[in-house]
C-alpha positions, 0 to 999 in steps of 0.5 A: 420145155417150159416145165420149170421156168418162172417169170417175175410177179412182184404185186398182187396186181401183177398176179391178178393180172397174170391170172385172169388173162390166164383164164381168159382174154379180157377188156381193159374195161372188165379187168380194171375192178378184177386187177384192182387199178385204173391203169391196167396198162402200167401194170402190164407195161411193168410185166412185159419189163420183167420179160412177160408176152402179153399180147393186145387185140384190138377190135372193132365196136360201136359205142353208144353214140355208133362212133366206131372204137377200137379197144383192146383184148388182152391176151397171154399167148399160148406158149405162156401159160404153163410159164404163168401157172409157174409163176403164179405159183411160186408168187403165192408160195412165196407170199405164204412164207414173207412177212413183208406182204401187207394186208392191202395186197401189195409188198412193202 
């Protein structure tokens, strides 16, 4: 059913992204060195435009001072992942073969 379909990933943010909730369901804290952006939320607000399900679980801990907080997980449903692997794909073909990718990762 989701053999051929693609999304859009137009930065390397966006596919670092994309590949490490691939992987596994991530803190906003651990992805923000893997992504390589403070506002990992922008950058996930930008692919749910682009028609991405990314899901956010929130759970329960205590920080440092035992003051509940809820931070979040986030998670690429199931039914995506094929859609990813797609998609990252044909990110990377693409960036293999165009000139405008410059060397700090993102399209000119």
């Amino acid at each position: 059913m989701y053999e051929n379909i693609t999304l859009p990933i137009h930065t390397q943010r966006e596919a670092r992204l994309i590949s490490f909730i691939l992987a596994k369901t991530e803190t906003l804290k651990d992805l923000k060195p893997k992504v390589g952006s403070q506002n990992v939320a922008e950058v996930k607000r930008q692919l749910i435009l682009k028609g991405w399900e990314i899901e956010t679980i929130r759970f329960t801990m205590l920080d440092r001072d035992s003051i509940k907080t809820r931070p979040g997980r986030y998670i690429l449903p199931v039914h995506m992942h094929k859609i990813a692997r797609n998609s990252l794909a044909a990110f990377y073909e693409k960036a293999a073969n165009d000139d405008t990718f410059i060397s700090n990762g993102e399209q000119s």
